[in-house]
C-alpha positions as CSV (number, residue, x, y, z in Angstrom):
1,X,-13.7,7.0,-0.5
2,X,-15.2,8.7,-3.3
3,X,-17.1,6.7,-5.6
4,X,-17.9,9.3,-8.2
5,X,-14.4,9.2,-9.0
6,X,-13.7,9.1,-12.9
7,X,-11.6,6.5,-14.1
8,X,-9.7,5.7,-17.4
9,X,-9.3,2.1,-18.3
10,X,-6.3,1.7,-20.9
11,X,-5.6,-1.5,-22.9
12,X,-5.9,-2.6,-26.2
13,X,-7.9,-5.6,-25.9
14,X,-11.7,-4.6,-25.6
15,X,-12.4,-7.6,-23.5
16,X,-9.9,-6.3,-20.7
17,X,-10.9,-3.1,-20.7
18,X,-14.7,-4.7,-19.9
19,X,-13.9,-7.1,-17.4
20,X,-11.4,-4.3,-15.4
21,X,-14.8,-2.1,-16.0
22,X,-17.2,-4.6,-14.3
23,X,-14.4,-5.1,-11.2
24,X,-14.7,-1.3,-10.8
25,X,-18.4,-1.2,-10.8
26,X,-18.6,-3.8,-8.7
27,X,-16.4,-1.8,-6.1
28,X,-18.9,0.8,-6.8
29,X,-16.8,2.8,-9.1
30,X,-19.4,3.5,-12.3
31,X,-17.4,6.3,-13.7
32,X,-15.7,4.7,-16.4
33,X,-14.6,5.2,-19.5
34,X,-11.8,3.3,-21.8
35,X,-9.2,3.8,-24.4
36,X,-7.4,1.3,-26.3
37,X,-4.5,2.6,-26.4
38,X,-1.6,5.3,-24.8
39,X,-2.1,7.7,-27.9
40,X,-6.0,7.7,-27.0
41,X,-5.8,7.6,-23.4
42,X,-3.6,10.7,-23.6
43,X,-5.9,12.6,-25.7
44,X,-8.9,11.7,-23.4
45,X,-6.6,12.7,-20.2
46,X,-6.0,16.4,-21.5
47,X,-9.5,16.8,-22.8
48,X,-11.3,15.4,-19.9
49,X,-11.2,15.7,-16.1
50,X,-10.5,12.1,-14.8
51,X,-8.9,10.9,-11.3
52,X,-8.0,7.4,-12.0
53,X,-5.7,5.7,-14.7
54,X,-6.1,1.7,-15.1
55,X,-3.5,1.0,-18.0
56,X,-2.1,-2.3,-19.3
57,X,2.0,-2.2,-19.9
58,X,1.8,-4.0,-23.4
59,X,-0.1,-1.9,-25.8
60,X,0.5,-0.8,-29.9
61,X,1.1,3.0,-30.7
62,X,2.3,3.9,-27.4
63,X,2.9,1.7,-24.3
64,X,1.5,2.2,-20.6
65,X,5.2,2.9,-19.4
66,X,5.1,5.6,-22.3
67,X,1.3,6.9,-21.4
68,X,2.8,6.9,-17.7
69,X,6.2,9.1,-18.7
70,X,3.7,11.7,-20.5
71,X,1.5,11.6,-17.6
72,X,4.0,12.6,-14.9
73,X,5.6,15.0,-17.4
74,X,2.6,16.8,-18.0
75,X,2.2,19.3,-15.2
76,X,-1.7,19.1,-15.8
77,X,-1.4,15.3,-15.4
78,X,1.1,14.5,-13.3
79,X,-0.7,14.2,-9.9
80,X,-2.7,11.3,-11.2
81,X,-2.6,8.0,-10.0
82,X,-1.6,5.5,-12.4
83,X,-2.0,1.7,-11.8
84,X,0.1,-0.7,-14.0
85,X,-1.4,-4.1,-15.0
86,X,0.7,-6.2,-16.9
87,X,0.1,-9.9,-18.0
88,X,4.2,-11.2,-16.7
89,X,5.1,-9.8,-13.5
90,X,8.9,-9.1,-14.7
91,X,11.2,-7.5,-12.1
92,X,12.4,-5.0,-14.0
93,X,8.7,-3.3,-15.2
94,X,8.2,-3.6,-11.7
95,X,11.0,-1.2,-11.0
96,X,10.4,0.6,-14.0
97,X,6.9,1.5,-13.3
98,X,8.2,2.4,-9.8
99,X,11.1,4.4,-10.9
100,X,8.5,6.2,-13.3
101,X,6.0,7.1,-11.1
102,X,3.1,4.7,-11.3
103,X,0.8,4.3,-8.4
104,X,1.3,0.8,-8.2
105,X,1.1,-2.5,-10.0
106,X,-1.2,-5.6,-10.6
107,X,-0.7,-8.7,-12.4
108,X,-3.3,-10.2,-14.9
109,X,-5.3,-12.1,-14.0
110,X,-6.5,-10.6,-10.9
111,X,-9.4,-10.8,-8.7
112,X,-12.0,-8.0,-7.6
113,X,-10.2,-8.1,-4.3
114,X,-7.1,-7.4,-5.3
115,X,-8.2,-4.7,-7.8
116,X,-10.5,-3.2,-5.2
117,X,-7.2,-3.2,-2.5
118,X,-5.1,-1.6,-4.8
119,X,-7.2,0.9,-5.3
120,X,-7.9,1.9,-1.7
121,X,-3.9,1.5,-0.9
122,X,-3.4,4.1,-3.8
123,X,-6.3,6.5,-2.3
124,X,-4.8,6.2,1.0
125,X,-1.6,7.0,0.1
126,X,-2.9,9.9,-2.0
127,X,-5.2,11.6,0.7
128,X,-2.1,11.4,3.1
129,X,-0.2,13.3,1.0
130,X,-2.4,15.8,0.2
């Protein structure tokens, strides 16, 4: 497991995007950096090399599922892994973040465990298919 990974933390409340921040560091992920919203995120994706999408669902100017569709339709983008955190675990964002391509899903609030297994599930799964 590669901790010099680079990861993107999307949401548009500050305070989220810290606390998902410090659970990453704490897993020994320090390469961080945040947008607050789909619009930015997307920016920061094409101008920068990141490895590791964190984005919240519910978000102004453009929404994760959105950021996720632009991600997986961008042949630059697409093989990035994309976890979904959401505040209500609703069936049907479940099956569309499936459906859409996300990595996988977590509901708010969650612990550094379940963040941290998440993340190794989605690297697992990722290094097998490679």
């Amino acid at each position: 497991m590669s901790t010099d990974m680079k990861f993107l933390v999307v949401d548009d409340f500050s305070t989220m995007r810290r606390i998902v921040r410090g659970l990453l560091k704490e897993i020994g992920y320090v390469n961080c950096e945040e947008a607050e919203d789909g619009v930015e995120a997307l920016a920061m994706l094409k101008a920068g090399k990141f490895d590791f999408v964190v984005s919240d669902i519910n978000m102004p100017n453009m929404t994760g599922f959105e950021l996720l569709k632009a991600i997986k339709e961008d042949a630059a983008l697409k093989h990035l892994p994309v976890l979904m955190v959401t505040a209500e675990a609703r069936k049907e964002d479940i099956v569309l973040a499936a459906q859409t391509g996300a990595a996988g899903y977590i509901v708010k609030p969650f612990t550094k465990a379940t963040l941290e297994e998440k993340v190794q599930k989605i690297m697992q799964k990722l290094a097998a298919a490679a």
